[in-house]
C-alpha positions in Angstrom: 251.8 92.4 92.4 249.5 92.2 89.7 248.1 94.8 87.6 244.7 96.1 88.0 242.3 98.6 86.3 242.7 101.9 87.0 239.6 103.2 89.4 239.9 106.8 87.3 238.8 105.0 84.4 236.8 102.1 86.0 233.8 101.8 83.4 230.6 101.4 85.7 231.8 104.4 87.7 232.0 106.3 84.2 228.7 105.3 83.3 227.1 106.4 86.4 228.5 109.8 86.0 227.0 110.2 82.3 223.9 109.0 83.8 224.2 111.6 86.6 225.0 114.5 84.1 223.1 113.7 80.9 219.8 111.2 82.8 217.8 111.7 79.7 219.6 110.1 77.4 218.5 106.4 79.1 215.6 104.5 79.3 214.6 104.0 83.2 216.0 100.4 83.3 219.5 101.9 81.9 219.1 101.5 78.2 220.3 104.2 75.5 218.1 106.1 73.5 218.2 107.8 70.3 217.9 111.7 69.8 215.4 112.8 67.0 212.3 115.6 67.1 214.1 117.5 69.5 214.3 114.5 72.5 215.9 111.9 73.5 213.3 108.7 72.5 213.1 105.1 70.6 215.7 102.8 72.3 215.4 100.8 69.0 216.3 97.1 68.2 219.4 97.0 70.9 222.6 95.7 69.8 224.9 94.2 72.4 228.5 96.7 71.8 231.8 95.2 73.5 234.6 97.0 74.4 237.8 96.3 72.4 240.0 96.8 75.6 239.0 93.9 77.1 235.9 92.1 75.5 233.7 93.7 78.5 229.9 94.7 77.7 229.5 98.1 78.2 225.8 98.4 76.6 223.5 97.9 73.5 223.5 100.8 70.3 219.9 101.2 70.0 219.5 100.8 66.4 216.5 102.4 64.6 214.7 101.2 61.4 214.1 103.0 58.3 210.9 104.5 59.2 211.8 105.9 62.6 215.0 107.2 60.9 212.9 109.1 57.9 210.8 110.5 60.7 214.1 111.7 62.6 215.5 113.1 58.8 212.1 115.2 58.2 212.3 116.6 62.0 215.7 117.9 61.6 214.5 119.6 58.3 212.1 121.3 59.9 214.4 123.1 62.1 216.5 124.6 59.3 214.2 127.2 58.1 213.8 129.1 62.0 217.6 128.3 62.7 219.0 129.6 59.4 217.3 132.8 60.3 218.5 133.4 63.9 220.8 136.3 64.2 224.6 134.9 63.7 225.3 136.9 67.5 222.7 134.2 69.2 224.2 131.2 66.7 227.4 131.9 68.2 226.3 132.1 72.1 224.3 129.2 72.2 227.6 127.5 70.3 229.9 128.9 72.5 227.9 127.7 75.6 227.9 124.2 74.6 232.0 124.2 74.0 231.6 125.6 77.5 229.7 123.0 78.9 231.9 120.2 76.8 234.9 121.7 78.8 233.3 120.9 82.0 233.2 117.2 80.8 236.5 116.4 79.0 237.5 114.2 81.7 234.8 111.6 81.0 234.8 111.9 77.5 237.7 111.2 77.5 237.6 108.4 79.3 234.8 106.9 77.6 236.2 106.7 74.4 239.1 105.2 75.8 236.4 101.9 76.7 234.0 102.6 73.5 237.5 102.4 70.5 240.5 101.3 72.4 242.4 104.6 72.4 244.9 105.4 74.9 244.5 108.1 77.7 246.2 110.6 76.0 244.6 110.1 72.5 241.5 109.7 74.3 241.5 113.5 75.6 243.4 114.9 72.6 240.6 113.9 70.2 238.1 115.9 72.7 240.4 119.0 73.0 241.3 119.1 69.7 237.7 119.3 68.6 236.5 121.6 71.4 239.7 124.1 70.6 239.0 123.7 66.5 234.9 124.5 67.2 236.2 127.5 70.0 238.7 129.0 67.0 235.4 129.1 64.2 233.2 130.6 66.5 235.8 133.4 67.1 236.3 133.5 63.7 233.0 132.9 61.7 232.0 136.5 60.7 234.9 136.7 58.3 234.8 133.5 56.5 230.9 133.5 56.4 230.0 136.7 55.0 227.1 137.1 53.4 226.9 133.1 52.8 223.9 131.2 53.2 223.3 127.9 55.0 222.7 125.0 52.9 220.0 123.8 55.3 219.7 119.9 56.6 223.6 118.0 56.7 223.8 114.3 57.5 227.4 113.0 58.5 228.0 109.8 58.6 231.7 109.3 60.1 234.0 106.1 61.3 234.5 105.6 64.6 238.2 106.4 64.8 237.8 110.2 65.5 234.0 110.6 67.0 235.0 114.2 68.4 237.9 116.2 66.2 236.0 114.6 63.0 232.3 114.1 63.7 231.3 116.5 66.5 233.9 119.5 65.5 231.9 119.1 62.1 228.5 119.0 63.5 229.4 122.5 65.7 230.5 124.1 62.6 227.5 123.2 60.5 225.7 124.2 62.8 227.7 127.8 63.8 226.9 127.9 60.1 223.1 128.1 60.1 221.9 124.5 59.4 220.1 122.1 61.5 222.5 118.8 61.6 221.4 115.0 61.6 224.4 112.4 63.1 224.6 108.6 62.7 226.5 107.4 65.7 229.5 104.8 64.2 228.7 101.4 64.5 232.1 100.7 66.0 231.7 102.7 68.8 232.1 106.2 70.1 228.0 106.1 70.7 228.1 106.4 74.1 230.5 109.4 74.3 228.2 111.1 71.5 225.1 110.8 73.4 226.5 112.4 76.0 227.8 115.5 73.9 224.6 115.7 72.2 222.7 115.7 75.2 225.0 118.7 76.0 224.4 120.5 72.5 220.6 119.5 72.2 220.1 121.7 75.9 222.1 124.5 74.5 219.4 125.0 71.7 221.1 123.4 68.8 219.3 121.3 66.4 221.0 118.3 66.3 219.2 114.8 65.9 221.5 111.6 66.7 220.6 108.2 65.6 222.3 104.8 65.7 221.4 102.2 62.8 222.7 99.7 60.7 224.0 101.3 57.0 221.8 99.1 55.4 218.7 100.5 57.2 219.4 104.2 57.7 221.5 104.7 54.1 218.8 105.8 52.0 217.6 107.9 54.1 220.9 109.7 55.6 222.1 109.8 52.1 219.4 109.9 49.7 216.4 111.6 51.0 215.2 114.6 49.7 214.8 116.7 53.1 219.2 116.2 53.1 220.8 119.0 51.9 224.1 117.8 51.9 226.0 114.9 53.0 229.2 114.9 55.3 230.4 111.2 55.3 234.0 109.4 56.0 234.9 106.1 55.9 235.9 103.4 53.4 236.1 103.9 49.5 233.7 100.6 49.3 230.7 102.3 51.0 232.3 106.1 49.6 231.9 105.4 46.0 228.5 103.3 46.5 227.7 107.0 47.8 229.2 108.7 45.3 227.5 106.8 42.8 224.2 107.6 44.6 224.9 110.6 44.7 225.6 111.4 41.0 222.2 112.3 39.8 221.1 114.3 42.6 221.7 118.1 43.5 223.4 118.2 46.6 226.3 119.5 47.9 228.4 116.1 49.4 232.2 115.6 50.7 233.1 112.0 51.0 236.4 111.5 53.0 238.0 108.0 51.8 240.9 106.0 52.3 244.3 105.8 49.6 247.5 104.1 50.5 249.5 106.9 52.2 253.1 106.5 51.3 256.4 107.9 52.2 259.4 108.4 49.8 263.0 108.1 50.8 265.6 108.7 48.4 269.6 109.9 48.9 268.3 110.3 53.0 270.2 110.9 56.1 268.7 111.8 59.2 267.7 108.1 60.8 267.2 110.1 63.9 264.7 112.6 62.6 262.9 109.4 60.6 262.8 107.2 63.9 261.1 109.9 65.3 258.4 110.3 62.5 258.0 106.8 62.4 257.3 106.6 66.3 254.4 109.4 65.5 252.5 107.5 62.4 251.9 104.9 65.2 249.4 106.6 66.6 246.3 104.5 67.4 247.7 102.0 65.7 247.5 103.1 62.5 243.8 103.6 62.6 244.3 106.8 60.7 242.9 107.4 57.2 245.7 109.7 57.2 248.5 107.2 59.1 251.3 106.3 56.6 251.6 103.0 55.7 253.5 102.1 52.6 257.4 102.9 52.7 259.2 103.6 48.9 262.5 103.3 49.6 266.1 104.0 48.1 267.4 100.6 47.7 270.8 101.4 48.6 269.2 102.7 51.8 267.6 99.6 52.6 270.2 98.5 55.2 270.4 102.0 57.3 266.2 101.7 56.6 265.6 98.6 58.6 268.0 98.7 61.1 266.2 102.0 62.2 262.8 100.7 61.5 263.6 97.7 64.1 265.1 100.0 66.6 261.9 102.2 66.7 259.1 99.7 66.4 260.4 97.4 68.9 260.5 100.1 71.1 256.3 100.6 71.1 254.7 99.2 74.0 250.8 97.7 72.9 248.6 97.1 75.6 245.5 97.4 77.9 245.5 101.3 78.4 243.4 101.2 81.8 245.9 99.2 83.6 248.0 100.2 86.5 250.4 98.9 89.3 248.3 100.5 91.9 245.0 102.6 92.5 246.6 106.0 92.6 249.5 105.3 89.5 249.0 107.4 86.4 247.3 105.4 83.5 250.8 103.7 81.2 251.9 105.9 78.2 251.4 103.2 75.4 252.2 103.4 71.9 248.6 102.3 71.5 246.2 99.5 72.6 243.5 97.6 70.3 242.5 97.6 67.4 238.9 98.7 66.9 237.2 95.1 67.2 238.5 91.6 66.8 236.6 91.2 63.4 239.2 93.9 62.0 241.8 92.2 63.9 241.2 88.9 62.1 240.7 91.0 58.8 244.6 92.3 59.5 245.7 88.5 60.2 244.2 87.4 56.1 246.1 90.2 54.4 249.4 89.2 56.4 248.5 86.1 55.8 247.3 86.9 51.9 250.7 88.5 51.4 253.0 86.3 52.5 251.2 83.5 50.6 252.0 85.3 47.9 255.9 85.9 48.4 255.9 88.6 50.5 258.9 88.6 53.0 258.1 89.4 56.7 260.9 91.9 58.2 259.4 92.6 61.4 256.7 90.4 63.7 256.0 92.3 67.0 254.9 90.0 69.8 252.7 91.1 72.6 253.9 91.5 76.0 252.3 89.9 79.0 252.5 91.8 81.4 250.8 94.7 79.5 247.6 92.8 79.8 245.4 91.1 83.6 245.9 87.5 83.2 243.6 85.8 80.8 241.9 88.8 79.8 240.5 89.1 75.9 243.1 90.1 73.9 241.0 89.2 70.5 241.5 93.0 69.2 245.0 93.2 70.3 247.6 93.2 67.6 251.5 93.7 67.3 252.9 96.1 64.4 253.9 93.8 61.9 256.0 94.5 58.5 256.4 93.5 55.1 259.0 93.9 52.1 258.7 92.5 48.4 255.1 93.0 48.2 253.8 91.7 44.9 251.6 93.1 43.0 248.7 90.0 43.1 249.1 90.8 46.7 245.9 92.8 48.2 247.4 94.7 50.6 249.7 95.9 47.7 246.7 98.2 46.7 245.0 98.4 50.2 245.0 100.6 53.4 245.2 97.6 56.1 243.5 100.5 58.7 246.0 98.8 61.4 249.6 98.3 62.4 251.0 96.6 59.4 253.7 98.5 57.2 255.0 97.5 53.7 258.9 98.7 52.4 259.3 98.6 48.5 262.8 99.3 47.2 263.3 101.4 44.1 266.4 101.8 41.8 265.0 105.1 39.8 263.3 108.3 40.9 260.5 107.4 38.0 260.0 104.1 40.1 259.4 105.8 43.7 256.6 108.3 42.2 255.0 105.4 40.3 254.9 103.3 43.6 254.3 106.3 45.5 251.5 106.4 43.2 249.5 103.1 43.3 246.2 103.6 44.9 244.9 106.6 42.2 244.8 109.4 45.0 245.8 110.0 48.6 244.8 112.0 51.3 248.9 112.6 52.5 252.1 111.8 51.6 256.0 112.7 52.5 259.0 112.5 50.2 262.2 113.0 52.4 265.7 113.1 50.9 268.7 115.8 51.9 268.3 117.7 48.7 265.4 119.5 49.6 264.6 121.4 46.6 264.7 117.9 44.8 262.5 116.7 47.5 260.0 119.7 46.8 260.0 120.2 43.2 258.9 115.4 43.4 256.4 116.3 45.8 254.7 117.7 43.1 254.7 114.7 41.0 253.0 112.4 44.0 248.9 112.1 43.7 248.2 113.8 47.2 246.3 116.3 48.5 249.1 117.1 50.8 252.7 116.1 50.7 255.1 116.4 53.7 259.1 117.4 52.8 260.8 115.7 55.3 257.8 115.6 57.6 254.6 113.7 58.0 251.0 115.7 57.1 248.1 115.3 59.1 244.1 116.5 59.0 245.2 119.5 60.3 243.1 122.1 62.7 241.3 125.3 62.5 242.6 127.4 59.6 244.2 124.4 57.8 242.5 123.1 54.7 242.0 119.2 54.2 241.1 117.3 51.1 241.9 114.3 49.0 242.9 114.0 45.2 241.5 110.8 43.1 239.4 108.0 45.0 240.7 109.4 48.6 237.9 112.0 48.1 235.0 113.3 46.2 233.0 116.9 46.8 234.0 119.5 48.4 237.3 120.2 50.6 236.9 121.6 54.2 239.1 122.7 56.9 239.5 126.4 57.4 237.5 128.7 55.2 236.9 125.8 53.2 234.5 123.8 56.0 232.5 127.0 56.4 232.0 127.2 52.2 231.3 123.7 52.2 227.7 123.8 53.7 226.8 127.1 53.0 226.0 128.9 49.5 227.3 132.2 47.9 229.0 133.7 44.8 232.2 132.0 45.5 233.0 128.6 43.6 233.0 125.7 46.4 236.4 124.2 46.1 236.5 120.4 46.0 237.2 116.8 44.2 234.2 116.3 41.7 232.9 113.7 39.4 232.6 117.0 37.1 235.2 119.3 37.5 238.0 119.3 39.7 239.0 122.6 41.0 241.8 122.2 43.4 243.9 125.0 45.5 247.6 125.0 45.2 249.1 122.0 46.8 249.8 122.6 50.2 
């Protein structure tokens, strides 16, 4: 019997339940809308957005222009002054109502962002929780970390599409918790759809939150630049982050810019190939579209053999396929190691630096091949890539110095400890790392030679939740840190010196 689409996560019925719960956030023929001077309004120059899962048309980001988006920006500074000076009691209530509310809705969030980024069932819902749990622990906890602090006033984020709910949204909520009014640009990529219908939520629970969809090009200057922004929450790619930075330079305004480095893990004089297959299992995780998924290995090269051979075992082992698919209508959705890849234009973009590096003398160690009957017969599989790895990488190669933001690992072997910090090393900063070796104190004491802002022993490192602090050290970051006490300092002002990664000064907490 054939496989079929789940009817849980059938996308029309999906749709029809946003449209139920959130109406105002369409047009009366269907269309989306954008969210700016406090309603839902300007359906823009629509975009046609595809599903990666399957190629499927699941509607059109309705992109705004400069001017519409400058009107949207001054709006949402208008709402700062009254906001900042409601009492922190009705802040939190009108908060807590909309993680309330969210809670009511997981289900389809979840579910949406399955169809809108390619994300499995289960990474589909933990991105939801984790930023519903993350925003529940601040509001039980603001009094203490904000203190007599000030809001900043107007924040713009502008966030990739890989984690629209623990990244973006949690963010928004605690900016606003905070005291200032928020402006959002919905990711190009996807994860519009699920927004809208969280915003929808937020903006009927008396937040000011504004949430438009444009091009960068259009909406940069603006989001980043204007005047009325007080400061500037953005992640995604160094490219764009240092263009930001650079615009940023002259201007006072508090900014934290969350960019890629080449996350690397360090084995030397190692022995637990059980507790590594399971770590390496993990950093598979939506395929590697992580900015904090580890994808260069620096390995002992006596190790090498015992390396691979559990490398093979465990990667050969990931099933990658279409997550909505089941044997029959009441089956539970498959537990995959992960499905696309964001879009078939970054699938292509993985195939040229394979491609790039073997041209240039890598040597391929693993090619994963996709399996048929993980996918409906002849259905798109343009996003769809198997984990693929590489050893020998030279340096002309430009994955050498690159994140591939997809399921393609490199191995470099080592002789000396001096040579597995200096290719632990290579792309000037990192947002994690992990050096694991059965010495432990050795393992501890290199950690703090390796150019991260954190650095697992033994382990992987992650964002991190509530009271955990996140950051990056060289390129993989610039402003100020957030996570924990940190977020909460980060877009408010007071006598205490914001910690963070600056063109200026760095002033960095103890590693961690």
């Amino acid at each position: 019997m054939p496989k079929i689409i789940s009817p849980q996560v059938e996308f029309g019925s999906l749709l029809n339940q946003m449209k139920s719960i959130t109406p105002e956030v369409f047009t009366a023929d269907g269309k989306f809308l954008n969210l700016l001077e406090g309603r839902w309004q300007e359906p823009g120059k629509p975009r046609e957005f595809t599903s990666p899962i399957d190629g499927s048309q699941l509607g059109a980001l309705p992109m705004l222009d400069h001017d519409t988006a400058l009107r949207a920006v001054r709006f949402a500074k208008s709402e700062a002054a009254a906001w900042a000076a409601t009492d922190l009691d009705e802040r939190k209530a009108k908060v807590q109502d909309c993680l309330n509310q969210l809670r009511e809705h997981v289900e389809l969030i979840g579910k949406l962002v399955m169809w809108e980024i390619g994300k499995t069932y289960k990474l589909g819902f933990t991105d939801i929780d984790r930023c519903i749990d993350g925003a529940q622990w601040y509001v039980d906890n603001i009094e203490g970390m904000l203190g007599k602090r000030t809001p900043l006033g107007l924040v713009s984020n502008i966030a990739s599409w890989n984690y629209p709910f623990s990244v973006l949204l949690h963010a928004v909520l605690v900016q606003v918790l905070c005291g200032n009014s928020v402006i959002a640009k919905t990711p190009t990529d996807g994860g519009f759809i699920s927004l809208s219908l969280s915003f929808a939520i937020a903006r009927r629970c008396g937040l000011p939150v504004t949430l438009v969809s444009g091009s960068g090009g259009e909406l940069s200057d603006v989001l980043v630049k204007n005047d009325a922004v007080d400061c500037l929450s953005f992640v995604g790619g160094r490219y764009n982050g240092r263009n930001i930075a650079d615009a940023l330079a002259s201007q006072h305004k508090r900014y934290m810019l969350e960019m890629e480095g080449v996350n690397t893990y360090g084995i030397w004089d190692y022995s637990d190939w059980d507790g590594l297959a399971d770590q390496l299992k993990k950093g598979y995780d939506y395929g590697k579209q992580r900015c904090t998924a580890y994808v260069r290995f620096v390995v002992e090269r006596r190790l090498f053999p015992q390396f691979v051979e559990t490398y093979w075992n465990t990667i050969k082992s990931l099933k990658v396929g279409n997550p909505t698919l089941v044997d029959n209508p009441d089956d539970k959705l498959p537990e995959l190691a992960f499905g696309p890849v964001i879009n078939k234009a970054q699938a292509e973009d993985l195939d040229r630096l394979y491609a790039d590096a073997l041209k240039t003398g890598a040597t391929p160690i693993y090619e994963g091949k996709l399996d048929d009957s993980l996918f409906l017969p002849g259905q798109d599989r343009s996003a769809y890539r198997a984990p693929r790895a590489l050893v020998n990488l030279p340096r002309q190669s430009e994955l050498y110095f690159k994140e591939p933001f997809g399921p393609i690992d490199s191995i470099v072997l080592v002789d000396r400890v001096e040579e597995l910090v200096g290719e632990m090393n290579i792309s000037n900063g990192a947002l994690v790392s992990a050096v694991a070796s059965d010495d432990v104190k050795w393992a501890e004491r290199t950690a703090k030679e390796v150019r991260a802002f954190k650095v697992g022993v033994n382990k992987l490192r992650s964002r991190g939740d509530r009271e955990e602090v996140f950051g990056g050290l060289g390129e993989s970051w610039k402003g100020a840190f957030v996570g924990g006490a940190l977020l909460v300092e980060a877009v408010t002002e007071g006598e205490k010196v914001v910690l963070g990664n600056f063109e200026d000064a760095l002033l960095l907490p103890e590693k961690i």
